[in-house]
PDB file of N, CA, C and O in Angstrom:
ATOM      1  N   UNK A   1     -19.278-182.258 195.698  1.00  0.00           N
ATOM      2  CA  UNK A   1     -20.200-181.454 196.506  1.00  0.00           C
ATOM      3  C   UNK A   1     -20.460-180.089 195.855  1.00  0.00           C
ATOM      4  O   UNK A   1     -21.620-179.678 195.872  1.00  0.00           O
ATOM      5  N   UNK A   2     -19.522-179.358 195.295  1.00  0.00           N
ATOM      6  CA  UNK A   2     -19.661-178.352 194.789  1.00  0.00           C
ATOM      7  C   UNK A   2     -20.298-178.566 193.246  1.00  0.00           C
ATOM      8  O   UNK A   2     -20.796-177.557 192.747  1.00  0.00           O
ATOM      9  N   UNK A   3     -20.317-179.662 192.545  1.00  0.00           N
ATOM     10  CA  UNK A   3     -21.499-179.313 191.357  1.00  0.00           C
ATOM     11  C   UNK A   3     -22.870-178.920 191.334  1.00  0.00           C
ATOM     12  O   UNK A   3     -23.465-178.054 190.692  1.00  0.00           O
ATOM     13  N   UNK A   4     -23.333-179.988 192.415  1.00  0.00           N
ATOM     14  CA  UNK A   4     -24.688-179.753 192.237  1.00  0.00           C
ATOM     15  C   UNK A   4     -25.050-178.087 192.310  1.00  0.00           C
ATOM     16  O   UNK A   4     -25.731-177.462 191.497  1.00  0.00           O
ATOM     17  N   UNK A   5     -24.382-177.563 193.538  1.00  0.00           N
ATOM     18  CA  UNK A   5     -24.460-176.078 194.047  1.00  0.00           C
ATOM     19  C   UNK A   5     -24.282-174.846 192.618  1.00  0.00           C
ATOM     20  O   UNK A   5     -24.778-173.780 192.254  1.00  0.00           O
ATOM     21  N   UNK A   6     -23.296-175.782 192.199  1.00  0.00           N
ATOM     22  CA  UNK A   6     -23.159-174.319 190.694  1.00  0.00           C
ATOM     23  C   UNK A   6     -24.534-174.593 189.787  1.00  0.00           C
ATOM     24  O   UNK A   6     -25.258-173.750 189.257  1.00  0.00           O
ATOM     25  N   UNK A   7     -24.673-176.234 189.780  1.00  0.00           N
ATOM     26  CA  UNK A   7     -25.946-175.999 189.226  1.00  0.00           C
ATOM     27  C   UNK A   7     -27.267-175.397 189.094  1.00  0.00           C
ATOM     28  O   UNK A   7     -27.945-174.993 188.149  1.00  0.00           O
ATOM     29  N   UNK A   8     -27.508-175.529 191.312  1.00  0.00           N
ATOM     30  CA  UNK A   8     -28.186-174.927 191.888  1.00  0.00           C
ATOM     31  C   UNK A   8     -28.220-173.187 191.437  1.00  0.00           C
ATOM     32  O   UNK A   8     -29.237-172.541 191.186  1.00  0.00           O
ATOM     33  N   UNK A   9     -26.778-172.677 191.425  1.00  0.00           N
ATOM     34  CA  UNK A   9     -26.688-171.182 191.298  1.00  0.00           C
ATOM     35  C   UNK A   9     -27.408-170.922 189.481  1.00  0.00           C
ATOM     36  O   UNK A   9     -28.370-170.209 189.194  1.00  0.00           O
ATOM     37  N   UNK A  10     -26.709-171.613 188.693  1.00  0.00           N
ATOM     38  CA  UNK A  10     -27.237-171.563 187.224  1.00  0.00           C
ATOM     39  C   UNK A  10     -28.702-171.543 187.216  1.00  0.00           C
ATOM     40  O   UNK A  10     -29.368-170.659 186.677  1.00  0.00           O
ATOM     41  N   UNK A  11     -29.098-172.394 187.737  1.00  0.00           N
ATOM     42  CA  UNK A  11     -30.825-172.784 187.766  1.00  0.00           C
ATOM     43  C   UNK A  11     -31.010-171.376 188.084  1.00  0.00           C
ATOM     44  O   UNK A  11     -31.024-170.682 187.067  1.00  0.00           O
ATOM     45  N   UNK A  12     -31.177-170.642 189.330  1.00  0.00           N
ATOM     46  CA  UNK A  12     -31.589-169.922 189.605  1.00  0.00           C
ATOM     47  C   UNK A  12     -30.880-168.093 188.489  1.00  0.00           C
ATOM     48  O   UNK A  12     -31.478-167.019 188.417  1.00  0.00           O
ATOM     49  N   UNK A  13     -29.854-168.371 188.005  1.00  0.00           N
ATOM     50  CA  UNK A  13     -29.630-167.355 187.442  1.00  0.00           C
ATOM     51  C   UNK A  13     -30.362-167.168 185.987  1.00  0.00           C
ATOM     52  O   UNK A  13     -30.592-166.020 185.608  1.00  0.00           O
ATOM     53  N   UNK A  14     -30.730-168.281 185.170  1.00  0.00           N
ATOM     54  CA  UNK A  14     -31.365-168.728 184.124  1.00  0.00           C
ATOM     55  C   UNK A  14     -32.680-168.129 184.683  1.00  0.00           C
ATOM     56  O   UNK A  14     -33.271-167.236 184.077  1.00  0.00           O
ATOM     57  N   UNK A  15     -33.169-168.695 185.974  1.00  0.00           N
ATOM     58  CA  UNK A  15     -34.916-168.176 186.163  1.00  0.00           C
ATOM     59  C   UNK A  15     -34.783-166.915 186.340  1.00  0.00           C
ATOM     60  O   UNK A  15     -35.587-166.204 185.737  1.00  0.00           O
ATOM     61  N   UNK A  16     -33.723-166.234 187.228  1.00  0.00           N
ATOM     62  CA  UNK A  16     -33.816-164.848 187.140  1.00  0.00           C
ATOM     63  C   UNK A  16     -33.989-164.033 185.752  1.00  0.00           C
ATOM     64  O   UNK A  16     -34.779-163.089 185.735  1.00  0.00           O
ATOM     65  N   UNK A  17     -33.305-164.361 184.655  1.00  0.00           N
ATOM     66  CA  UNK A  17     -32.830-163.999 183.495  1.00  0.00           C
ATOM     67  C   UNK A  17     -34.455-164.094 182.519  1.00  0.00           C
ATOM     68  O   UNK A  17     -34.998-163.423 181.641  1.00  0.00           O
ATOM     69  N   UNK A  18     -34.686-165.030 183.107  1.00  0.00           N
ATOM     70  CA  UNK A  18     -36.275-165.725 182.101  1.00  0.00           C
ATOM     71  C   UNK A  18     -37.504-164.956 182.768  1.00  0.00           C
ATOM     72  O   UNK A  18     -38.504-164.808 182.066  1.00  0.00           O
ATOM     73  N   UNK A  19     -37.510-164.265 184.563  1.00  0.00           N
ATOM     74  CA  UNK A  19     -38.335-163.829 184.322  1.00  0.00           C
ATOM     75  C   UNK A  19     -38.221-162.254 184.538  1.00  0.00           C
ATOM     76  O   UNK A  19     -39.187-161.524 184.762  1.00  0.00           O
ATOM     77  N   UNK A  20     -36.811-161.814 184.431  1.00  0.00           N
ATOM     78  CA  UNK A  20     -36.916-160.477 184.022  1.00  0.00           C
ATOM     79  C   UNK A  20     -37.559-160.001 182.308  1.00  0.00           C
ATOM     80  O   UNK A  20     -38.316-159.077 182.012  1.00  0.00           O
ATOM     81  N   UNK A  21     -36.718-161.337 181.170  1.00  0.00           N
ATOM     82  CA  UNK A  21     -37.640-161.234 180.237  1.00  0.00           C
ATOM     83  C   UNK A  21     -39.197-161.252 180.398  1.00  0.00           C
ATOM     84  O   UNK A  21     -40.011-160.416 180.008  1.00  0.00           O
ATOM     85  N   UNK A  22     -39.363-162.218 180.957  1.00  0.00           N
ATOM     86  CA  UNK A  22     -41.319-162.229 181.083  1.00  0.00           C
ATOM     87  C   UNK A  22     -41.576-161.028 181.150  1.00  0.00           C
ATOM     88  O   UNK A  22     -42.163-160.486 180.214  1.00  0.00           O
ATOM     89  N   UNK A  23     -41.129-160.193 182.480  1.00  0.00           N
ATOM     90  CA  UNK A  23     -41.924-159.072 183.231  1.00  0.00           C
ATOM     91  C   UNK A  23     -41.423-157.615 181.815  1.00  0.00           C
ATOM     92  O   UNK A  23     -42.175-156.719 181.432  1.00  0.00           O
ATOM     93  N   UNK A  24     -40.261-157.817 181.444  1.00  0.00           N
ATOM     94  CA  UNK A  24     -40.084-156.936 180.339  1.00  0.00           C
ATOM     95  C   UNK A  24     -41.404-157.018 179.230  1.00  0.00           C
ATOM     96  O   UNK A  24     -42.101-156.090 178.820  1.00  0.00           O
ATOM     97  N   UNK A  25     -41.454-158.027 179.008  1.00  0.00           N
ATOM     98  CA  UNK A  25     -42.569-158.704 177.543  1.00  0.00           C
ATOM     99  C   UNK A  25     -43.952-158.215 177.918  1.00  0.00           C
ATOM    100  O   UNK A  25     -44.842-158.044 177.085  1.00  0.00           O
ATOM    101  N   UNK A  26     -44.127-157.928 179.639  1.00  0.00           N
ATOM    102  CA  UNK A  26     -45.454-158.071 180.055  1.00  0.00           C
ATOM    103  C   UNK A  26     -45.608-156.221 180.614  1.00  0.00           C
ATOM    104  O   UNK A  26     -46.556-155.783 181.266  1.00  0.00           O
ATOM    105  N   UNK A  27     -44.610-155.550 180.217  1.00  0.00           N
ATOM    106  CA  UNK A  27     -44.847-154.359 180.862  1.00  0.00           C
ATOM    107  C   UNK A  27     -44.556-153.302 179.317  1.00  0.00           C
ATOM    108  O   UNK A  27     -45.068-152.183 179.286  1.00  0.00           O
ATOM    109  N   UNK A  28     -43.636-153.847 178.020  1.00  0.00           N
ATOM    110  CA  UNK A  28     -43.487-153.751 176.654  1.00  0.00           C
ATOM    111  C   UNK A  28     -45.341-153.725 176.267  1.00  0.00           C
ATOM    112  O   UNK A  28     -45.982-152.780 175.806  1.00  0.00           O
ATOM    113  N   UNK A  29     -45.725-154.788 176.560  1.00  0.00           N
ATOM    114  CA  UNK A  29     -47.744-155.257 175.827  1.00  0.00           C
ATOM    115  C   UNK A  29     -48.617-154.118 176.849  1.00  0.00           C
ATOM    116  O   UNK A  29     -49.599-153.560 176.361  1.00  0.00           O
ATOM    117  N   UNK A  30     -48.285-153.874 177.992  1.00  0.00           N
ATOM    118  CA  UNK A  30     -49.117-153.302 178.918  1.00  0.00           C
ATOM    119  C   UNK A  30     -48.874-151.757 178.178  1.00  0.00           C
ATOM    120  O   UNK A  30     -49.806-150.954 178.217  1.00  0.00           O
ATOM    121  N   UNK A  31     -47.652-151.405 177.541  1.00  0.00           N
ATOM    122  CA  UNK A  31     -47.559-149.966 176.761  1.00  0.00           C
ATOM    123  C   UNK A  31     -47.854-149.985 175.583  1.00  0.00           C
ATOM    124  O   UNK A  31     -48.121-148.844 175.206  1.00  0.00           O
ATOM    125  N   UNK A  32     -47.932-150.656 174.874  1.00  0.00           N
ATOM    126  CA  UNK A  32     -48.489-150.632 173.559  1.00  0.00           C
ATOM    127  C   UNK A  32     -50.355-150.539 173.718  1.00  0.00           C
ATOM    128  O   UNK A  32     -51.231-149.858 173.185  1.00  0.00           O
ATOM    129  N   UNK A  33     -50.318-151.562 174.688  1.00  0.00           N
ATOM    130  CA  UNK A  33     -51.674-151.536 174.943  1.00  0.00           C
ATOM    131  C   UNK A  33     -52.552-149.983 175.200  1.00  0.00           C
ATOM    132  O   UNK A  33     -53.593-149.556 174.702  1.00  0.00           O
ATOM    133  N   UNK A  34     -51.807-149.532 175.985  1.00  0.00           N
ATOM    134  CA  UNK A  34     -52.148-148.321 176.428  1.00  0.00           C
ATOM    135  C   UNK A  34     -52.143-147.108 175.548  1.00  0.00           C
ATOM    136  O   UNK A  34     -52.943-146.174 175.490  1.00  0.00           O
ATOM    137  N   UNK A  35     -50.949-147.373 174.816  1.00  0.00           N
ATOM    138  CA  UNK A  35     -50.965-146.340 173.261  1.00  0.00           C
ATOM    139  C   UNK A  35     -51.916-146.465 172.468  1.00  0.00           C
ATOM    140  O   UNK A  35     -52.561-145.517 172.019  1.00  0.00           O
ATOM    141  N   UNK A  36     -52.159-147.976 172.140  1.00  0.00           N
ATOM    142  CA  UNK A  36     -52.834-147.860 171.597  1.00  0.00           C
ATOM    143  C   UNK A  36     -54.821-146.803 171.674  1.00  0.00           C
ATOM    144  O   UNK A  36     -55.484-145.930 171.114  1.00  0.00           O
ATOM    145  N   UNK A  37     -54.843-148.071 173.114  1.00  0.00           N
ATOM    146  CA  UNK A  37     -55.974-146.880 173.456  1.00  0.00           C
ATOM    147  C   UNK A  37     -55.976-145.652 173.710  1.00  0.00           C
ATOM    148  O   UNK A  37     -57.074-145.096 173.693  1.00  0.00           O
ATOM    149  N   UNK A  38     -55.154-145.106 173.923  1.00  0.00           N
ATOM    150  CA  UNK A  38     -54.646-143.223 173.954  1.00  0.00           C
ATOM    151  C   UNK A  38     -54.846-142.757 172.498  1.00  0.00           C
ATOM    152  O   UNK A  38     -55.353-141.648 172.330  1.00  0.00           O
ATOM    153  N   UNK A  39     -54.478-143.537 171.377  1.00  0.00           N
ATOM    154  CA  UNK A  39     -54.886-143.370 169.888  1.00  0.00           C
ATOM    155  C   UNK A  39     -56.160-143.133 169.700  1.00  0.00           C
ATOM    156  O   UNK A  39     -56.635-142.186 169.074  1.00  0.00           O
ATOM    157  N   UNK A  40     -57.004-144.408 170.499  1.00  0.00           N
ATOM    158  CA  UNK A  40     -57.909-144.536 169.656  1.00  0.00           C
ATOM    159  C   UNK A  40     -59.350-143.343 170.626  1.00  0.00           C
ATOM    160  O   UNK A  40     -60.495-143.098 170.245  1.00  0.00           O
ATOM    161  N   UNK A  41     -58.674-142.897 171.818  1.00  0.00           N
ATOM    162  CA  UNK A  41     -59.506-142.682 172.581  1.00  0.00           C
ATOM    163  C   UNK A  41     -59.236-140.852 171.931  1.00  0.00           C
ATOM    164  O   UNK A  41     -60.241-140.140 171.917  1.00  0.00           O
ATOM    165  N   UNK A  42     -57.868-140.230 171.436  1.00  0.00           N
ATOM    166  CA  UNK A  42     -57.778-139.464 171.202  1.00  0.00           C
ATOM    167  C   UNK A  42     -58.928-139.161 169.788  1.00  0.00           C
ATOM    168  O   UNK A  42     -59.817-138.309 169.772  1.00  0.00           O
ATOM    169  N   UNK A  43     -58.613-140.038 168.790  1.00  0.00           N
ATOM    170  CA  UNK A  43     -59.372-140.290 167.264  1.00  0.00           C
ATOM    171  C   UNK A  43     -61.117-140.201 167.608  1.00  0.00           C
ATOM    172  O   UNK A  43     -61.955-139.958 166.739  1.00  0.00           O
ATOM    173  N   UNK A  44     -61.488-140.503 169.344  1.00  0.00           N
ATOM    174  CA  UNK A  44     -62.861-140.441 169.346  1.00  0.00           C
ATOM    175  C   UNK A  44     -63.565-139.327 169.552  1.00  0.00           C
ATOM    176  O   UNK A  44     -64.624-138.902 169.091  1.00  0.00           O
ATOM    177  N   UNK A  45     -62.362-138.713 170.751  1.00  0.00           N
ATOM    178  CA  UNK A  45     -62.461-137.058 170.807  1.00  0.00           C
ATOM    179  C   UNK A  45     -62.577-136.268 169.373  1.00  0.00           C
ATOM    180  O   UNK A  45     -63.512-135.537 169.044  1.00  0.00           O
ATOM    181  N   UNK A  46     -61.663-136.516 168.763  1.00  0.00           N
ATOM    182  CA  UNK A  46     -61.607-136.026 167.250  1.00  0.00           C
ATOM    183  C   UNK A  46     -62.702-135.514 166.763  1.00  0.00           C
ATOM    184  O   UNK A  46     -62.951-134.464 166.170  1.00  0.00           O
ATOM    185  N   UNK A  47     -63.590-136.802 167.248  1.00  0.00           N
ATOM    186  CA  UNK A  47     -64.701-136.867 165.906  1.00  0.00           C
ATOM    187  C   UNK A  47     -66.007-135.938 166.287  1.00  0.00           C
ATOM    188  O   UNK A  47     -66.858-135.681 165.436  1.00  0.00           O
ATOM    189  N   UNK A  48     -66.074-135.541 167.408  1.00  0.00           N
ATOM    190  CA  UNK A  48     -67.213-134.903 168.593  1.00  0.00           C
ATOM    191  C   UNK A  48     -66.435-133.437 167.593  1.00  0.00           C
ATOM    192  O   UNK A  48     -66.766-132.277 167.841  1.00  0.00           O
TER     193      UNK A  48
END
């Protein structure tokens, strides 16, 4: 009775684990993203 349940707990600690990576990976691209355009938006000011 008690395997399935640790399994149950693993499953869910693995998805926790997988989508704190996701949301890391997806908030890491959302800042680069943003640097980047802060670069390029600064480089446009520049040029005025």
């Amino acid at each position: 009775m008690m395997r399935p349940l640790a399994n149950i707990i693993k499953k869910i600690g693995n998805s926790v684990v997988f989508n704190s990576i996701i949301y890391f990976i997806i908030l890491f691209s959302i800042l680069m993203i943003s640097i980047t355009f802060a670069k390029e938006c600064s480089y446009v000011y520049s040029q005025f």
